[in-house]
C-alpha positions as CSV (number, residue, x, y, z in Angstrom):
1,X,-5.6,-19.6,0.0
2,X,-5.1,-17.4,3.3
3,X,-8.8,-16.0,4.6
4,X,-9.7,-13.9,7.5
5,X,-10.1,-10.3,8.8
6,X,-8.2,-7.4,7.4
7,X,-4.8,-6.2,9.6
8,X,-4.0,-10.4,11.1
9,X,-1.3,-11.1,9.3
10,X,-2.5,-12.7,6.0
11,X,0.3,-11.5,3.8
12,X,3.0,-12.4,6.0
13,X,1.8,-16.0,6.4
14,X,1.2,-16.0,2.5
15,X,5.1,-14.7,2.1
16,X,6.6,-17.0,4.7
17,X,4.5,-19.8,3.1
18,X,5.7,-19.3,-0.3
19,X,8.8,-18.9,1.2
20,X,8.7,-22.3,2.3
21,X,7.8,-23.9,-0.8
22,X,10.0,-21.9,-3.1
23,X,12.5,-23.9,-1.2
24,X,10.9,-26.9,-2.3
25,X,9.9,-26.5,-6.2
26,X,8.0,-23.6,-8.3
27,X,6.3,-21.5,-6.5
28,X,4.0,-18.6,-7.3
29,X,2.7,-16.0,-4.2
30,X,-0.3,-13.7,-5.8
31,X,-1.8,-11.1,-3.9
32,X,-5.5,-9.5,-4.8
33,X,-5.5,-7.3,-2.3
34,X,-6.8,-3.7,-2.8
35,X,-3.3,-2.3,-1.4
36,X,-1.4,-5.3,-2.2
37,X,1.9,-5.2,0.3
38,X,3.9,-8.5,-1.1
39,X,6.2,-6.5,-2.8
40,X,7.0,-4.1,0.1
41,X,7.4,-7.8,2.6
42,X,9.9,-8.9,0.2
43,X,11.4,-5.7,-0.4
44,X,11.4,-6.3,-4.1
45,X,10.4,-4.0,-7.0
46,X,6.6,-3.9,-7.3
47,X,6.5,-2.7,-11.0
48,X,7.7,-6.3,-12.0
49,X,4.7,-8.4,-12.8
50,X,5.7,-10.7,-11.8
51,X,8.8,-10.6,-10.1
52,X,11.2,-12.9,-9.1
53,X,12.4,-13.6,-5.7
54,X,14.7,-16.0,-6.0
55,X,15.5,-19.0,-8.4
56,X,12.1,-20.3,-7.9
57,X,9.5,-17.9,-6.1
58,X,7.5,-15.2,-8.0
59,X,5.3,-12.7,-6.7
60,X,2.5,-11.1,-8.5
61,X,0.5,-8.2,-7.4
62,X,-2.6,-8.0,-9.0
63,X,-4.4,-4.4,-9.0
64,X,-7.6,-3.0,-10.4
65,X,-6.6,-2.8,-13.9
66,X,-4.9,-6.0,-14.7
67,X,-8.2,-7.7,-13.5
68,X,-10.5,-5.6,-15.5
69,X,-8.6,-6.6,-19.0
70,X,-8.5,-10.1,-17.8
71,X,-11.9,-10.6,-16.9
72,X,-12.8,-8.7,-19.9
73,X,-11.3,-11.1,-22.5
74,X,-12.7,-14.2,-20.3
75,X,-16.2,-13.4,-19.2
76,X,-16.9,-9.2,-20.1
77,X,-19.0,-10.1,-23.7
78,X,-20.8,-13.1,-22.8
79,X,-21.9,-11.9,-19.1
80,X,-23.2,-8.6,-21.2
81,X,-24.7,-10.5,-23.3
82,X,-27.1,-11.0,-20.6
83,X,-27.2,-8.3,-18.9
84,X,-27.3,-6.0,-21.8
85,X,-30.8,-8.1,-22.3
86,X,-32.5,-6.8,-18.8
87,X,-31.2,-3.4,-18.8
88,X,-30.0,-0.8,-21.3
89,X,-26.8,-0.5,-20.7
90,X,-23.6,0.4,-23.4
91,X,-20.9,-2.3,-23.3
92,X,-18.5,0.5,-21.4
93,X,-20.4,1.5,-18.6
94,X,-21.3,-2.0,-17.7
95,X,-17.8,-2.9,-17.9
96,X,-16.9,0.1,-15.2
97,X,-19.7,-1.5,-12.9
98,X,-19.2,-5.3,-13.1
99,X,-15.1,-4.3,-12.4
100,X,-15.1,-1.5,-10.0
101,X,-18.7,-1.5,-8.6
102,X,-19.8,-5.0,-8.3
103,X,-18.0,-6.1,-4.9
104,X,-16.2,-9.6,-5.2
105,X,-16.2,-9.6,-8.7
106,X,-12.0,-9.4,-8.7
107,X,-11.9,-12.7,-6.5
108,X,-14.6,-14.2,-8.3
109,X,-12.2,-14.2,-11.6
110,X,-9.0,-14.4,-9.3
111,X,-10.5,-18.2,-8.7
112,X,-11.0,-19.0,-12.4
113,X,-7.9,-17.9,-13.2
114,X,-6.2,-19.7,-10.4
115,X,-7.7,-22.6,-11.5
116,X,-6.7,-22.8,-15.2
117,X,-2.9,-21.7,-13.9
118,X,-2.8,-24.5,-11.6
119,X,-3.7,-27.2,-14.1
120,X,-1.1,-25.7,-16.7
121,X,2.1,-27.0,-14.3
122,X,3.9,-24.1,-14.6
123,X,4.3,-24.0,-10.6
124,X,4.3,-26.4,-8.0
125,X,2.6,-24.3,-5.6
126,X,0.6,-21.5,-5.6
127,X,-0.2,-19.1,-2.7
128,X,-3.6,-16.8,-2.8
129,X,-3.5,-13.9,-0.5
130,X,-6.9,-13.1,-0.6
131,X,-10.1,-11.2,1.3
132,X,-13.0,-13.2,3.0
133,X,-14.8,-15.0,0.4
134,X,-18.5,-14.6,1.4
135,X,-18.9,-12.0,-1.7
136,X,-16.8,-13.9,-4.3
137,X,-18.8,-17.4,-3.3
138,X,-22.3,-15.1,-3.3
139,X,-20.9,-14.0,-7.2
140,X,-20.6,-17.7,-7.9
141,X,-23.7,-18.7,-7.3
142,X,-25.2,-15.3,-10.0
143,X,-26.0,-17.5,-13.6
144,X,-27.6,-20.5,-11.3
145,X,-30.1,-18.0,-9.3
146,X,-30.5,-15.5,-12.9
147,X,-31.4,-19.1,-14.6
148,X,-33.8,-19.9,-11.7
149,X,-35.6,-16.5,-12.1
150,X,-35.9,-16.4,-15.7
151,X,-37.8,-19.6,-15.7
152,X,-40.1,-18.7,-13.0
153,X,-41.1,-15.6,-15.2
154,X,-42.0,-16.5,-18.6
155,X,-43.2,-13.3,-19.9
156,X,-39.7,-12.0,-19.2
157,X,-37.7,-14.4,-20.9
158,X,-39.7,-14.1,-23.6
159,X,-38.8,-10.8,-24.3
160,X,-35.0,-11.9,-24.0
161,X,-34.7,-15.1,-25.5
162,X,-31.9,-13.9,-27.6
163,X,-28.4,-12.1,-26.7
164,X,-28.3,-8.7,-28.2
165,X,-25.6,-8.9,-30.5
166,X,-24.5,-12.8,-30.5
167,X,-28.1,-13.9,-30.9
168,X,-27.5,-17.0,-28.7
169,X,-30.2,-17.5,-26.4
170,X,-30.4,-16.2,-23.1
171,X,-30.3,-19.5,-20.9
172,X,-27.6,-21.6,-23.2
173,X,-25.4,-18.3,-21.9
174,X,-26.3,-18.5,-18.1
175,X,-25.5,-22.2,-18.3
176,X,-22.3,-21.9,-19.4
177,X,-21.7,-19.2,-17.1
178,X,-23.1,-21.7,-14.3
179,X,-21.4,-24.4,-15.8
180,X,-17.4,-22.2,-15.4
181,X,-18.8,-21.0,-12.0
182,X,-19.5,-24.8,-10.9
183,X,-16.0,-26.0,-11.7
184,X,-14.6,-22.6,-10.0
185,X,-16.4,-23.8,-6.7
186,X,-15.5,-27.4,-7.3
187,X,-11.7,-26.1,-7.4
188,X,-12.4,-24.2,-4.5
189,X,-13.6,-27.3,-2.6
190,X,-11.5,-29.9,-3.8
191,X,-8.2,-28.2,-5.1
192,X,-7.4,-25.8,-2.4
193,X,-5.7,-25.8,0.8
194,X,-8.1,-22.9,3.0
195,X,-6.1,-21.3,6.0
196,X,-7.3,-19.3,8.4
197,X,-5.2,-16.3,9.6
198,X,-6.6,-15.0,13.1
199,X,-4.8,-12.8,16.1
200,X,-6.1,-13.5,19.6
201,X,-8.0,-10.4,20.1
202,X,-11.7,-9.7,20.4
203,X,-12.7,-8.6,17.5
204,X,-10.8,-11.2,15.6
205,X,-12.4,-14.0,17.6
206,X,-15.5,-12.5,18.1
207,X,-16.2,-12.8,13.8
208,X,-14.8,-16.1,13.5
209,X,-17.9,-18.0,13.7
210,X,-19.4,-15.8,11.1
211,X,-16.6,-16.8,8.7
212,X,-16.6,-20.5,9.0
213,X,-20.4,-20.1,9.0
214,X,-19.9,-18.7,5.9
215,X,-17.3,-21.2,4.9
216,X,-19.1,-23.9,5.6
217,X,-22.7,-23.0,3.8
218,X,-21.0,-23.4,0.6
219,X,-18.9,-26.8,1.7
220,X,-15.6,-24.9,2.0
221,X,-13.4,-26.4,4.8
222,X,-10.6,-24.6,6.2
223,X,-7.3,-27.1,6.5
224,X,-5.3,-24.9,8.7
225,X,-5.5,-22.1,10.9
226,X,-2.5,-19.6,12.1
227,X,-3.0,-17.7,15.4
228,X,-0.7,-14.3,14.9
229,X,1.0,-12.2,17.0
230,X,0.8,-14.5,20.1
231,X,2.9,-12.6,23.0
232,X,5.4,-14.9,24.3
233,X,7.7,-12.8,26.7
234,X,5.6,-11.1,30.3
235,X,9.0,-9.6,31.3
236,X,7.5,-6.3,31.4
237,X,4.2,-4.9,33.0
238,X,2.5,-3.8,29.5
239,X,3.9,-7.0,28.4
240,X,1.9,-9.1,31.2
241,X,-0.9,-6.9,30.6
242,X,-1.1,-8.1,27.0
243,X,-0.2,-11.9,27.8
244,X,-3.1,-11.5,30.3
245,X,-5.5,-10.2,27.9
246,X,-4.5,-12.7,24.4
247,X,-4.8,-15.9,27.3
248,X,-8.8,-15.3,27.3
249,X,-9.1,-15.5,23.7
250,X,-6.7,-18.1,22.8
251,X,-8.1,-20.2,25.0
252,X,-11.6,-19.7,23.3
253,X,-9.9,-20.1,19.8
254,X,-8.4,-23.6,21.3
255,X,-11.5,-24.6,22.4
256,X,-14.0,-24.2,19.3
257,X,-11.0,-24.7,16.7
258,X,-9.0,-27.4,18.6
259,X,-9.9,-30.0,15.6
260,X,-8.0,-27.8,13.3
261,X,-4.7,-28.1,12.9
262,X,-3.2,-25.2,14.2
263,X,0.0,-23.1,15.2
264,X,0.9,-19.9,17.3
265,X,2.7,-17.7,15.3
266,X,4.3,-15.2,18.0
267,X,5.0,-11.7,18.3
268,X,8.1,-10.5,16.7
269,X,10.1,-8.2,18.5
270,X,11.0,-6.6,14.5
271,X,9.3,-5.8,11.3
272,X,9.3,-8.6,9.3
273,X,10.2,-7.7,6.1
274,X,12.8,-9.8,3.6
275,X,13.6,-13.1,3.2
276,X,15.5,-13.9,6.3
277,X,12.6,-12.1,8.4
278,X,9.9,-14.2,6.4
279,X,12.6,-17.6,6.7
280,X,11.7,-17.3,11.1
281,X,8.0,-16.9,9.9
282,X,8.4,-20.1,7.9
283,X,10.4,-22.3,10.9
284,X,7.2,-21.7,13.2
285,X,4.4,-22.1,10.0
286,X,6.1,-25.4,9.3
287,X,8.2,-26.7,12.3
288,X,11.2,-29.6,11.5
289,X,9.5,-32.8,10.8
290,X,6.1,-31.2,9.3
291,X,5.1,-32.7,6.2
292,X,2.8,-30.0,4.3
């Protein structure tokens, strides 16, 4: 699962990873991103889903409306089942909010479904291309805290005991819900590899501590972290400039991160688009010898 601050290079690490591995055995690259760009780095057609790059890569692009009608059939009835007991609210219109409105929600799902795909062996690897995770781990935690305050007010819950159209009550639903959200975060925390994508640059560095605050609150621990874009060549005077300027913050990234492993991507003097582009991203991810 790639993490980190929009515009540093996530997808291109995710595609030059699952590069990598589609060399190795199955491998599946999904991408949730709002303006998912997989397709356009491996120069394929996007209305596949998925598509194939290769004998043993796929790439799957997964927008606003393939989530909705998953999540529906996996979670929509029963999470309205609660809701719909707190607030009048008809089954579409909550269904618009908990998919469009509610922010996280896609990744929240994107984990679940992650999770069962993994254990079914179709792939060998697979490769998230995600956003920060602060809101999807906040959405985890939902049932647990609705639970919590249900119990502290009785009067409430009396009033909901029962689900409005299943007639189940109220609590037996938030702890399944819990229960699905518990072994999401256990999958998170025990089944995933977390990498880091950063570039050295203030703003990058400046909001890394927030993240693996963030990170680390829910027990998430981040395996690997990829410092894009690192200038190699001061030949020129902008070029020194720039060297000059990425020194100060790679130095601080070395410093507080230095227990991670770690590697420099550098600068490319091209776009890096295809597979033979994305194959030079994959020699410096995983030098000769590494054993990932």
């Amino acid at each position: 699962m790639f993490t980190g601050k929009g515009g540093v290079g996530k997808t291109t690490c995710a595609a030059a990873t699952a590069l990598y591995y589609a060399d190795r055995g199955r491998t599946l690259s999904i991408s949730t991103d709002a303006t998912p760009s997989l397709s356009h780095i491996f120069l394929v057609d996007a209305g596949q889903k998925p598509a194939r790059v290769g004998a043993s890569l796929e790439i799957s692009e997964l927008g606003q409306q393939e989530i909705r009608q998953m999540w529906d059939e996996k979670f929509g009835r029963e999470v309205y089942e609660v809701f719909s007991s707190l607030v009048d609210i008809d089954y579409p219109s909550f269904l618009d909010f908990m998919t469009s409105v509610l922010p996280g929600l896609n990744d929240e799902f994107m984990v679940d479904y992650i999770r069962e795909l993994s254990g079914k062996g179709r792939y060998d690897r697979i490769v998230w291309d995600t956003a920060p995770l602060g809101q999807t781990l906040a959405l985890l935690e939902t049932p647990a805290l609705l639970e919590k305050h249900l119990r502290l007010a009785p009067r409430i819950y009396s009033r909901l005991k029962l689900g409005g159209i299943s007639r189940e009550p109220v609590l037996d639903i938030l702890r399944r819900w819990e229960r699905l959200s518990a072994e999401n975060m256990a999958f998170l925390r025990e089944g995933v590899d977390l990498i880091m994508v950063t570039i050295p640059e203030a703003l990058a560095v400046e909001q890394l501590d927030g993240i693996f605050r963030e990170l680390d609150r829910y027990g998430l621990s981040v395996r690997r972290m990829v410092v894009n874009s690192v200038l190699r060549d001061d030949s020129a005077e902008f070029l020194r400039a720039r060297m000059s300027q990425q020194q100060k913050y790679l130095e601080i990234i070395r410093r507080k991160y230095g227990h991670l492993e770690m590697v420099e991507v550098p600068l490319f003097p091209y776009e890096l688009r295809g597979v033979e582009r994305l194959r030079e991203v994959a020699a410096v991810l995983f030098p000769p010898g590494a054993t990932l």
